[in-house]
N, C-alpha and C positions, 0 to 999 in steps of 0.2 A: 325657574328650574328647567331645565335644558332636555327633558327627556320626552321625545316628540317621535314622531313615525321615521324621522329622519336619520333619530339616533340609534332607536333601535335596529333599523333595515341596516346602517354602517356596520354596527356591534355585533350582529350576524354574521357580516362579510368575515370579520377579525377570527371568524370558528377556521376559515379555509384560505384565507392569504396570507404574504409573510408580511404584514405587516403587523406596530407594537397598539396594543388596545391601553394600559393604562402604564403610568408615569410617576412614580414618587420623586419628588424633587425639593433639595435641599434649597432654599433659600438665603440661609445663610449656618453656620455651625455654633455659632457664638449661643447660647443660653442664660437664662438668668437665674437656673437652678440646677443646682448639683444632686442628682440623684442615684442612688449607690448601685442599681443596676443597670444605669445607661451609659453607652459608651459611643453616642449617637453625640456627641456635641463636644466641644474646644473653647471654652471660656476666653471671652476678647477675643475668639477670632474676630476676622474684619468681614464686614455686611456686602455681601456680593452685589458690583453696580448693578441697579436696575436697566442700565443697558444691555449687560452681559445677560441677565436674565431673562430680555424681552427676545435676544437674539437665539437663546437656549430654544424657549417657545417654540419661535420661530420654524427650529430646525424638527423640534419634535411633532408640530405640525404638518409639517412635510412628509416627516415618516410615517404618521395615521394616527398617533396618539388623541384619544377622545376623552380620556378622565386621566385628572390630575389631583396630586394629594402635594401641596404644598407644605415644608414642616423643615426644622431645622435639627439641631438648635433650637430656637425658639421664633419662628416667624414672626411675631408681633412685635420682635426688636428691629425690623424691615422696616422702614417708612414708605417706601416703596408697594408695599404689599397689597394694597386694596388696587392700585394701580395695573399691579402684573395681574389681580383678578381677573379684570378690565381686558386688559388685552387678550386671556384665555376665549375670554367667554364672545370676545371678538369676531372668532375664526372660525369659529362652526357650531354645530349644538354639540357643546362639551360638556362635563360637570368636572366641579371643583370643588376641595376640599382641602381647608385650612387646618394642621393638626395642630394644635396647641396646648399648654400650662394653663390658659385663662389666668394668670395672675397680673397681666398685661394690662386686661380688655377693659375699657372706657367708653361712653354712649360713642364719642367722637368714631372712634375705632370702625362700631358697632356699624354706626351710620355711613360710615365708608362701606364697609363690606357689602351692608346694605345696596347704596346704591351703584356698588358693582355687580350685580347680582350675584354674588357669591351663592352656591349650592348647599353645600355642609359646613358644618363645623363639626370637629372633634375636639374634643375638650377631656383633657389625661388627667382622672382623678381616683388615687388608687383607697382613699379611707376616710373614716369619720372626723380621725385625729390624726396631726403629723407623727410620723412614725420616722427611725431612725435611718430609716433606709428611702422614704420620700414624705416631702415634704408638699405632695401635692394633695390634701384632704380637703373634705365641707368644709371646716372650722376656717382654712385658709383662704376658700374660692368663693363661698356661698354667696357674700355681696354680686360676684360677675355674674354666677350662675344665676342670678334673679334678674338681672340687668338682661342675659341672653332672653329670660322667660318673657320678659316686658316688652326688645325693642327687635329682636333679631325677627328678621324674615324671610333667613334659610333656616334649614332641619338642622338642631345638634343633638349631639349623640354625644354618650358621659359613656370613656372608654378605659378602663381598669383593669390594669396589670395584675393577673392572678396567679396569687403565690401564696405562703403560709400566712401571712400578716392580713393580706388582705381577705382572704378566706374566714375569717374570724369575725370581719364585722359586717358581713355584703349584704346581708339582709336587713341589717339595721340602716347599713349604706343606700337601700333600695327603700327603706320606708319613709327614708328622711328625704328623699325625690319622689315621691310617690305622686304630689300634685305638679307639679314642673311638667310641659309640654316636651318630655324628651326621650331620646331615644337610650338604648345602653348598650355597651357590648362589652367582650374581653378581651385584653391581648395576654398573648401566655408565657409568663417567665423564660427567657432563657439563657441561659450558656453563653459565652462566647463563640462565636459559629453562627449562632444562632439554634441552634439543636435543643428541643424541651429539658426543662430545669427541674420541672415539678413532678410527683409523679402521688396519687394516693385516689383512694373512692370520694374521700371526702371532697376531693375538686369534679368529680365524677357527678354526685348527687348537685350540688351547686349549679352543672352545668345543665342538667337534666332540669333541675327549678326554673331558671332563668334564660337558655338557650345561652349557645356560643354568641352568633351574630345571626341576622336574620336572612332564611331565605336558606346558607349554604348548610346543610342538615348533610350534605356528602361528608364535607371533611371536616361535621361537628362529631360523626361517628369513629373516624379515624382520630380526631383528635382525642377521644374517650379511650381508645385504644393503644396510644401513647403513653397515657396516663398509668395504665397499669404495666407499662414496657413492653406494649408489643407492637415493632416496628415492621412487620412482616407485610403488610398492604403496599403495594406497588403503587408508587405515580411517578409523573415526569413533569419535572421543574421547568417552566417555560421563563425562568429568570432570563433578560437579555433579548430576549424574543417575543412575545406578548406583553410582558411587562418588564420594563427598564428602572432601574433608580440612576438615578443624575446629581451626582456628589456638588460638593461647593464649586470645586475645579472644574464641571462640566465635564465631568469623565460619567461613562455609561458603567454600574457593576452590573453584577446577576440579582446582587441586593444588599442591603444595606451591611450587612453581616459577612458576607464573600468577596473580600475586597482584594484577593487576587489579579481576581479579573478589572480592566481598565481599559475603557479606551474613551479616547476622545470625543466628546460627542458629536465634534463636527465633521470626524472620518467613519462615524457609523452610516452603514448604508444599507439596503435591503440582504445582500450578499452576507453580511457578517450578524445580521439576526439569526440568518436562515441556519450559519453554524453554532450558535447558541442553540438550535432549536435539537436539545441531545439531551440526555441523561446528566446527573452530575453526582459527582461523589459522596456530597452532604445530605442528598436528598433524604438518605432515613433519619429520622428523628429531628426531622427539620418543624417548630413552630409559627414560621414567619408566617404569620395570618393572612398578608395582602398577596403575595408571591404564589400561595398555598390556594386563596379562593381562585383569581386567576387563569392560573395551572390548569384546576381542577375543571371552572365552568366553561375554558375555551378548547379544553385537553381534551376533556370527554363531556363533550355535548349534549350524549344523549341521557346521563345517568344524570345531567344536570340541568337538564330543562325545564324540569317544571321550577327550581330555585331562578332561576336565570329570570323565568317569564313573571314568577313573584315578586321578584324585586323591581322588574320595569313597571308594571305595574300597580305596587304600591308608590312608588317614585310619581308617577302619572297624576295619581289618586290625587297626592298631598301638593303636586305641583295645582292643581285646579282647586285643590281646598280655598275659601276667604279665608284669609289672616288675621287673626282678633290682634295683633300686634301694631303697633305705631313705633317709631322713631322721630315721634315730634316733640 
């Protein structure tokens, strides 16, 4: 795990230069599951060469990017994938993050990542049971999900789309992980746009039981705040600017959701971050979690530093932990 004196002393600099601190990048669009609120994937699309992709890297390297979230479609249809880990984790103390179905994952897999050092795993599992709207539950994944407990030796985190379906069984969802070595979080329903879907106390108390995610407690308060529709708190969307997503095409958006915006990503240069670095239209009622913490812990630094300093430092912790895990 990649988080050393060297990352954080860089990850500091990202609060006052123009350059991009973190990176979501599509790997490929193609998926192997159709789920009724995503519109994040293109069935048989074609698997982007792992050359085009090492060259992607390459460029985002250049610009300052230090954490990557890999994800598709469905990355684990990449055979390429453990490989382009490889090269991430290459180029400087980076950290990397595969998001995935898990309905993929195999020791083989497993053992690749492994010995890429891969950082995170995310793994999208919204219920107990298949529901009509995703078919990403325990009943469907649990064999991978005990395969990650056994062999994996990066950190995953079990991360669930919260909406009225799944709000019905979370607790039950959390008891039936309750001995598993892992992490949890939520991603929050939305809209086309991206703009929150949901809105009730009931997802309020939920969030209050179990937290958003860990460490950003800023915009876990804002996001409670949404919830009963009040969009009234100020921030600025550092989409395109701190944080980039990089489509299949290699084009740069503001995020996955604002696909307006395009540019190539081998004509982005420090000059046309710095004009992303502005307000944007969509900002109220925006859910997009990644773009959102970002934002927030690079935007305003000081109202987020002690989240900032929590998460380097649990990161730290669990990088020096011994691992009771094998891959043999």
């Amino acid at each position: 795990m990649a988080v050393d004196l060297r990352f954080v002393a860089a990850g500091a600099k990202r609060v006052f230069d123009s350059r991009p601190m973190y990176a979501q990048f599509v790997v490929t669009d193609d998926c192997n599951l159709n789920c009724a609120y995503c519109t994040e994937y293109t069935p048989g699309a074609p698997i982007v060469p792992l050359k085009q992709l090492k060259e992607r890297i390459d460029k985002l390297d250049e610009l300052g990017v230090m954490v990557y979230d890999l994800f598709g479609g469905e990355p684990l249809l990449h055979p390429g994938l453990a490989e382009l880990v490889h090269h991430i984790k290459s180029k400087r103390s980076n950290l990397v993050t595969v998001i995935t179905n898990g309905f993929l994952l195999t020791d083989n897999i497993i053992r690749d990542l492994n010995d890429a050092n891969l950082d995170f795993m995310q793994v999208s599992v919204d219920s107990v049971a298949p529901t009509a709207a995703s078919p990403k539950s325990l009943k469907s994944v649990l064999p991978r999900l005990q395969l990650l407990a056994k062999r994996a030796r990066f950190q995953v985190e079990i991360q669930t789309v919260l909406n009225d379906e799944t709000c019905q069984t979370y607790d039950q969802f959390r008891e039936m992980l309750k001995d598993f070595p892992f992490a949890f979080g939520f991603s929050i329903m939305h809209a086309p746009g991206g703009h929150i879907a949901i809105r009730g106390e009931k997802f309020i108390d939920l969030l209050n039981k179990h937290g958003v995610f860990e460490g950003v407690n800023y915009y876990g308060e804002h996001l409670k705040e949404m919830l009963v529709g009040d969009f009234s708190r100020p921030w600025k969307c550092l989409g395109g600017f701190k944080y980039l997503y990089v489509n299949a095409k290699g084009e740069v958006q503001w995020c996955a959701q604002q696909r307006h915006y395009a540019r190539p990503l081998e004509e982005v240069n420090l000059a046309e971050l710095r004009r992303n670095n502005c307000h944007k239209a969509c900002e109220s009622g925006c859910s997009q979690n990644c773009v959102r913490m970002v934002s927030q812990m690079l935007g305003e630094p000081l109202k987020t530093m002690g989240a900032s300093l929590r998460i380097a430092l649990d990161m730290r912790k669990q990088a020096r932990a011994p691992s009771s895990r094998t891959d043999s």
